[in-house]
C-alpha positions as a printed Julia matrix, in Angstrom:
154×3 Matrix{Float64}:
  86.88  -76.69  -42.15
  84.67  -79.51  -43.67
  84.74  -82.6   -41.26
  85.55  -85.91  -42.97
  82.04  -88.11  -43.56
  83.35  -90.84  -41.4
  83.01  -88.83  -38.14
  79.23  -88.63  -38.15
  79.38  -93.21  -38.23
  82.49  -92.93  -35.6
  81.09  -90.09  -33.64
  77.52  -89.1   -33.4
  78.07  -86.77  -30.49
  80.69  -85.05  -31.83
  78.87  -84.26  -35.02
  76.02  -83.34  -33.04
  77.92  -80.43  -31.74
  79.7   -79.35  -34.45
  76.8   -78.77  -35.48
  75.08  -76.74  -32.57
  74.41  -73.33  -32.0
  75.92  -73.22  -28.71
  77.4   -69.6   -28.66
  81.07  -69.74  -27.41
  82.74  -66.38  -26.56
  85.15  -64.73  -28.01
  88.64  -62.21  -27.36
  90.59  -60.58  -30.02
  94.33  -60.71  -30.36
  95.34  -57.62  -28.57
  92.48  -57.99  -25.79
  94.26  -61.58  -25.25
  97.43  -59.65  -25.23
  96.33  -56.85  -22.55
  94.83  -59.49  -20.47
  98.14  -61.67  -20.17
 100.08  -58.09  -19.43
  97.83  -57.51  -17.1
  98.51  -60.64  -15.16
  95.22  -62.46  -15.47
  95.15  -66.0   -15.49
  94.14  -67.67  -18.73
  95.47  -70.94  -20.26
  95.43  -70.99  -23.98
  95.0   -74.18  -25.8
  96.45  -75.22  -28.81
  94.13  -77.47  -30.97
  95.46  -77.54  -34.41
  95.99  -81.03  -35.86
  99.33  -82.17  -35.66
 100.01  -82.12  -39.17
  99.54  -78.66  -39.49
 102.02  -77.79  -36.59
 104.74  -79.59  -39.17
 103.75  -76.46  -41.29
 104.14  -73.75  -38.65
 105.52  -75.15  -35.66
 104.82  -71.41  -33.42
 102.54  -71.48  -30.78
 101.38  -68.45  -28.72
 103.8   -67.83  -26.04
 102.5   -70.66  -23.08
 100.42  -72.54  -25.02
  99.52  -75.61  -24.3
  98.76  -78.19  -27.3
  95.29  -80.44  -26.66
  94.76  -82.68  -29.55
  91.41  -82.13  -30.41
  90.05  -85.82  -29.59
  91.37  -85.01  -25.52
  88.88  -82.19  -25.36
  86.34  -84.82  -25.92
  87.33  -87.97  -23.99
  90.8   -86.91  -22.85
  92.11  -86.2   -19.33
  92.25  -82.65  -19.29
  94.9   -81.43  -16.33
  93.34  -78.27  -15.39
  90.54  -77.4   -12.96
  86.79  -76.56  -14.32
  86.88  -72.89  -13.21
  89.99  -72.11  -15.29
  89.67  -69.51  -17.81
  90.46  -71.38  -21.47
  91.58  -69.45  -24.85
  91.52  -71.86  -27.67
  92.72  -71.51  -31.07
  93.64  -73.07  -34.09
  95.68  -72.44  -37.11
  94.92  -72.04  -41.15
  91.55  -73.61  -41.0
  89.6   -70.92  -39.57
  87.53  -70.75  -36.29
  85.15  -73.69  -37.16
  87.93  -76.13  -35.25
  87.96  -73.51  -32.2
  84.21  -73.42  -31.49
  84.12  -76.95  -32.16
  86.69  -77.87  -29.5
  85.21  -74.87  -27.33
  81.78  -76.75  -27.61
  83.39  -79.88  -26.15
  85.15  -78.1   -23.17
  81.65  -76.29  -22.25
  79.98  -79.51  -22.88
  82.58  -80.91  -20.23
  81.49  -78.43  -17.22
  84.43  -75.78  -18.41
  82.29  -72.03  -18.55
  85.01  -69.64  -18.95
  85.9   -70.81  -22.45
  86.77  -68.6   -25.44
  87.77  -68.37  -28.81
  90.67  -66.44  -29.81
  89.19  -64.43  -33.29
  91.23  -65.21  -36.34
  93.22  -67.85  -34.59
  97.15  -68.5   -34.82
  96.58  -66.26  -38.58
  95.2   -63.21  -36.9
  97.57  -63.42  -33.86
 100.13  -62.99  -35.85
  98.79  -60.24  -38.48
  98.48  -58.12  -35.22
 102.72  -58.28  -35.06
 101.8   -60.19  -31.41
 105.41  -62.62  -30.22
 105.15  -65.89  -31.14
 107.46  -68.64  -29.43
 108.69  -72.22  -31.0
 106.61  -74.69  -30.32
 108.94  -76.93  -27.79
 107.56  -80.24  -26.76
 109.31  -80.3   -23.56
 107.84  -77.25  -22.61
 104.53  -77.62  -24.05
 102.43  -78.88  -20.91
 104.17  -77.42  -18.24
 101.3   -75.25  -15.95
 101.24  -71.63  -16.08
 103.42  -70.61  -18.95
 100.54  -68.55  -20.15
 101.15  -65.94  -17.96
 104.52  -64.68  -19.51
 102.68  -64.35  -22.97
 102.93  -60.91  -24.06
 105.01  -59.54  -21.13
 107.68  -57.09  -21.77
 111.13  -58.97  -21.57
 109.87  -62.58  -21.91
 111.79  -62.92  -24.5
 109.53  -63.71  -26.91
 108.79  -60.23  -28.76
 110.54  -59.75  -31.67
């Protein structure tokens, strides 16, 4: 994803990183999927633009959506030793490590990026729920993602 030339005048920092070497770790779909059946405790984060969730308005199954500008000076509701899966959608994994950069940046250390994104979640035939704004912050929804019975297999 090519950043717009207006972010390095708006943001120096932020192009900074994007354009760091930081390594951020990553999990593959069906790892992410044994490791929610398997009861550990991850939050995944949503960072697509909202534009693109008009497009394709699934999430993975208790998601929460960050917009991408609350990673960097956002109040973030969860506690630094919480285990973060971020994604994005169509654009690749350049918006993940990005937004993974910022959260590390921010004192977060268990922070990964789900390979292939929202496109590669759901080539693996993984559940995918509606995206429900009402629903979309609550704490601890990921934990029913990829659980037999949540209703959200197909």
């Amino acid at each position: 994803m090519k950043h717009p030339g207006w972010l390095e005048k708006l943001c120096p920092p932020c192009e900074r990183l994007r354009r760091s070497r930081l390594p951020v770790a990553r999990v593959r779909p069906r790892q992410l999927c044994r490791l929610l059946r398997e009861g550990s405790e991850v939050t995944l984060l949503d960072v697509r633009h909202p534009l693109e969730l008009l497009h394709d308005a699934r999430v993975l199954p208790g998601a929460r959506r960050v917009r991408p500008q609350d990673l960097a000076y956002g109040p973030l509701h969860f506690p630094l030793n919480t285990a973060l899966v971020v994604y994005a959608g169509r654009g690749g994994e350049e918006a993940s490590e990005f937004a993974s950069r910022h959260l590390i940046r921010r004192g977060y250390r268990d922070v990964r990026v789900l390979e292939g994104g929202l496109p590669e979640w759901e080539r693996a035939g993984l559940p995918l729920a509606p995206y429900d704004v009402r629903e979309a912050d609550r704490p601890g929804r990921s934990r029913a993602a990829c659980r037999p019975g949540s209703g959200v297999f197909r």
